[in-house]
C-alpha positions in Angstrom: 104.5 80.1 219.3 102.2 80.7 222.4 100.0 81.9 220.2 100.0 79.2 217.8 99.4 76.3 220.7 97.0 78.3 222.2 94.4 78.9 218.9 95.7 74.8 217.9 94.3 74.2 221.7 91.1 76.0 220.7 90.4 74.4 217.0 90.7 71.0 219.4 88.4 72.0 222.4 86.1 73.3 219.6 85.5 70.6 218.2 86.0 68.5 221.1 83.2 70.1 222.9 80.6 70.8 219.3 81.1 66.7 219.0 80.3 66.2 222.6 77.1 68.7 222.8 75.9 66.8 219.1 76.3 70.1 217.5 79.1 69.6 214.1 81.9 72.2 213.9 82.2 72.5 209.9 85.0 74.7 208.6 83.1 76.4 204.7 85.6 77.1 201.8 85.5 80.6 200.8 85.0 78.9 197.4 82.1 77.3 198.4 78.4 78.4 197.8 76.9 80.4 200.9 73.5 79.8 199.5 74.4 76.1 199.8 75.5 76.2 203.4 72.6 79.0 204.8 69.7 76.3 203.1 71.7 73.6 205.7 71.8 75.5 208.6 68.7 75.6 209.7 69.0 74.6 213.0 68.7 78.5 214.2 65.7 80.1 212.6 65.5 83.9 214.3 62.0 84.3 213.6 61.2 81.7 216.2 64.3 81.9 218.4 63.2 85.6 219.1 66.7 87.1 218.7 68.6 88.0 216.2 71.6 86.1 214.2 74.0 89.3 216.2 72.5 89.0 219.6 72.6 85.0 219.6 76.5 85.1 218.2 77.5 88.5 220.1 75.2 86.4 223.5 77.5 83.2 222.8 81.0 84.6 222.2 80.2 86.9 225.6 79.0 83.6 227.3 82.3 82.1 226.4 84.5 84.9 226.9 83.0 85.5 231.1 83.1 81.7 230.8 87.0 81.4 229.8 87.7 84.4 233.0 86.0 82.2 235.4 87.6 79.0 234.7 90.9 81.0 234.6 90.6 82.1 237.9 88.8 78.6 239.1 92.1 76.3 237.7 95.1 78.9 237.3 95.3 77.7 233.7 94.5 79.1 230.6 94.9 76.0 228.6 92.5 74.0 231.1 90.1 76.5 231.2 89.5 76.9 227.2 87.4 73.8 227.1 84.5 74.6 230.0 84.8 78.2 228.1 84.0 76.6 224.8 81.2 74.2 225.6 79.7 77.8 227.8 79.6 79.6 224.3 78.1 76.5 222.3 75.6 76.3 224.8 73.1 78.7 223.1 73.5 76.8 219.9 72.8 74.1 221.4 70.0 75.3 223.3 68.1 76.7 219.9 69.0 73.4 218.2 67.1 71.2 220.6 64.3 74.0 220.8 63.7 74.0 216.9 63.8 69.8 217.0 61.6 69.3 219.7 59.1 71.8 217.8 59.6 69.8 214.8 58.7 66.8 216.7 55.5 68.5 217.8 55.0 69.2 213.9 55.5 65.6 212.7 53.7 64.6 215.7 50.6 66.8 214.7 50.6 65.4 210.8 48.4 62.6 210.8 45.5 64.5 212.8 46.5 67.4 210.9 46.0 65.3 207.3 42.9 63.9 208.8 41.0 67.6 209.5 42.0 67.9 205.6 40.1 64.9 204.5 37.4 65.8 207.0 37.1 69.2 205.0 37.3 68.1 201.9 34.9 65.7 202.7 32.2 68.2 203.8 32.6 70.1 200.6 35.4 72.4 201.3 38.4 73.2 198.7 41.7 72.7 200.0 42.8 76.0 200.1 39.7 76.4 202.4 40.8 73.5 204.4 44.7 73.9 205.0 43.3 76.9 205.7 41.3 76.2 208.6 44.2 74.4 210.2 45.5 77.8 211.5 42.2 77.7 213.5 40.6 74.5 214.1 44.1 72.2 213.6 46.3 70.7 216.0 48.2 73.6 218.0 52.0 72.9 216.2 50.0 73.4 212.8 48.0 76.0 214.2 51.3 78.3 214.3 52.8 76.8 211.3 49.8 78.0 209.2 49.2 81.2 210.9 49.9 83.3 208.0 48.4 80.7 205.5 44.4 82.2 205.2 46.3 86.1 204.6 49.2 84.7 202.5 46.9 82.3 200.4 44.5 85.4 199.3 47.8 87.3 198.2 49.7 84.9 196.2 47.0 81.9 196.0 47.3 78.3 197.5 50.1 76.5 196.3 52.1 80.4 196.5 51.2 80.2 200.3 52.0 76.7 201.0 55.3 77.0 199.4 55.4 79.6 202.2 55.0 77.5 204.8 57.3 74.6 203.4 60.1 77.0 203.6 59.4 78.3 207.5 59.2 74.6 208.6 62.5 73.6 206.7 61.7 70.3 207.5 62.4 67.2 205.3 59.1 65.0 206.6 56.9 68.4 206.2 58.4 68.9 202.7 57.0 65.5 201.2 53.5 66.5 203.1 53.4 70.1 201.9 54.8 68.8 198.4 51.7 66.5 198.0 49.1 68.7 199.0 50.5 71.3 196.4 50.3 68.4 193.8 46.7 67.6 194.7 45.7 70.8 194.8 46.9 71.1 191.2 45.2 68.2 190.1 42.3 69.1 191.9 39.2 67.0 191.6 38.2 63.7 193.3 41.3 62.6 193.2 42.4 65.0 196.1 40.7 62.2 198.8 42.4 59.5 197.7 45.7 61.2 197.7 45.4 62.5 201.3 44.4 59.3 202.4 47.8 58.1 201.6 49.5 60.2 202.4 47.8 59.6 206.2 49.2 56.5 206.1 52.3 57.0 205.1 53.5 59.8 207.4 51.8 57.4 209.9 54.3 55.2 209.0 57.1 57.4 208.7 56.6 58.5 211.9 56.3 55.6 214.2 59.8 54.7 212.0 61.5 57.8 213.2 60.8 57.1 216.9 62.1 53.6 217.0 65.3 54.6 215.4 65.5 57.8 218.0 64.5 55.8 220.9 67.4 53.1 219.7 70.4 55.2 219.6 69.6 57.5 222.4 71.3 55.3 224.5 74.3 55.1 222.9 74.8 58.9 222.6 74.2 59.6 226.0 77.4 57.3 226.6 79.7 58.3 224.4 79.4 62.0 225.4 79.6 61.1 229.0 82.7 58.9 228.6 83.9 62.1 226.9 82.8 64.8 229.4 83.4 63.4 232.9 87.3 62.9 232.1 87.1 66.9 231.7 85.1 67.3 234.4 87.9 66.0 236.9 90.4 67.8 235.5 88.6 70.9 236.5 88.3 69.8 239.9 91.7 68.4 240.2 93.0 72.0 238.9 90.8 74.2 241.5 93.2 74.1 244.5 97.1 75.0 244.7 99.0 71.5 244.2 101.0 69.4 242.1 98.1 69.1 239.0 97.5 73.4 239.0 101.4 73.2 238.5 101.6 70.7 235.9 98.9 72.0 233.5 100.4 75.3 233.9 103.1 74.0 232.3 104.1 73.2 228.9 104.2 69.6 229.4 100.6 69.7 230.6 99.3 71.6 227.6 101.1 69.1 225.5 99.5 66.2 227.7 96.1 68.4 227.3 96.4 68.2 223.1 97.1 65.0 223.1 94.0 64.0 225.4 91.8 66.4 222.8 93.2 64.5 220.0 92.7 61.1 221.6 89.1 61.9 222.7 88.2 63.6 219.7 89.4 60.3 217.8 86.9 58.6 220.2 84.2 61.0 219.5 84.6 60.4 215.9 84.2 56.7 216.2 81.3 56.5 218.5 79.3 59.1 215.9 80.3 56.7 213.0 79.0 53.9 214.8 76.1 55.7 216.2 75.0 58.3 213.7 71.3 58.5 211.7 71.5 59.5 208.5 70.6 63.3 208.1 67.2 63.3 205.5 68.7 65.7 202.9 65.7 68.6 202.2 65.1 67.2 198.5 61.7 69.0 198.1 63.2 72.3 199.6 61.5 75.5 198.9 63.3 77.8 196.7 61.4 81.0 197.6 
């Protein structure tokens, strides 16, 4: 029975703390496709994390293990110590998530410069192989490294080959539609490459300034639901530090009982707050299949 409440307390503070960090805790059916749910998770990319998919799981359930001893020690309780333990081991997620958006943001940033060294080259005579390219030299830096093996991949297995390439590192929906038009042009080929690239300027112009209002908008909000959410924990850790009346009473049954109900209640809250407050995820409908 121990065991039970304690891995019930766990599935909780899991997804108590996953909710509160932004990162979703999703529990796969063995029935379902694992092709379908490795082309979601894309938030952890080991090519550019510099780790492994071993070292960053093996780093995060260590984290949260040395985490979960500490906290023991720290409150006298088990029970009140699983959720600091569990936010320490989703930390790294976390941390690779916010590295891999922020460099996506540096990508979608760098699109409309990026689109307009194109035209620029295509303008001066240049093919658009011989254009995308250049952008791994003469582009704006996030490109530069996105198209780093474009000129040597594009020689092997020809333009549209090596921007398929590309499209799939990125794993980006806004990149997709980009990469997806300049294969398109590059198939049609002819003067009609110009005019497509100058829409498509201004429509990831577009695009873009759209994404940052609705970012800027709701990043309120998020930062105040997760604190309303965290700072109730937070006492409890200090409340539970020193000998007394609360290390007693969360060492006891009643306490983990008054602990699962505060995880349900604040994971109902959670729930809420992201309904109210969540953006659409862009589904990848141009993703590579390479």
């Amino acid at each position: 029975m121990i065991a039970l409440a304690a891995l019930g307390a766990g599935t909780f503070f899991a997804v108590l703390v996953g909710s509160t960090l932004g990162v979703r805790v999703r529990v796969t059916p063995w029935f379902r496709s694992r092709s379908r749910g490795s082309a979601r998770r894309t938030w952890f990319q080991p090519p550019n994390a510099g780790v492994t998919a071993t070292q960053f799981w093996g780093g995060s359930a260590a984290a949260g293990f040395v985490a979960l001893v500490v906290m023991r020690a720290v409150t006298g309780s088990w029970f009140v110590a699983a959720a600091p333990a569990i936010a320490v081991s989703f930390l790294p997620r976390a941390y690779f998530g916010r590295e891999r958006a922020q460099r996506l943001r540096r990508v979608h940033a760098a699109w409309p410069d990026g689109l307009r060294d194109l035209l620029a080259s295509i303008s001066a005579g240049r093919s658009l192989g011989q254009a995308a390219g250049a952008l791994a030299e003469t582009g704006p830096e996030p490109l530069q490294e996105a198209f780093a093996r474009f000129p040597q991949l594009a020689r092997m297995i020809g333009t549209a080959g090596a921007l398929e390439v590309v499209k799939a590192d990125l794993a980006d929906p806004t990149s997709d539609r980009i990469l997806e038009v300049l294969i398109l042009a590059h198939e049609r080929g002819g003067g009609i490459v110009r005019s497509i690239l100058e829409d498509l300027v201004d429509a990831t112009t577009k695009d873009l300034k759209l994404l940052d209002q609705l970012e800027t908008e709701g990043l309120e909000m998020r930062i105040n639901s997760r604190a309303v959410v965290v700072l109730p924990w937070l006492v409890l850790v200090f409340l539970t530090m020193s000998d007394g009346p609360f290390r007693t009473f969360y060492r006891s049954s009643a306490g983990f009982a008054t602990l699962l109900i505060g995880a349900v209640l604040s994971l109902v809250g959670l729930v809420v707050l992201g309904r109210l407050g969540r953006r659409p995820n862009e589904e990848r409908v141009f993703g590579s299949a390479a």
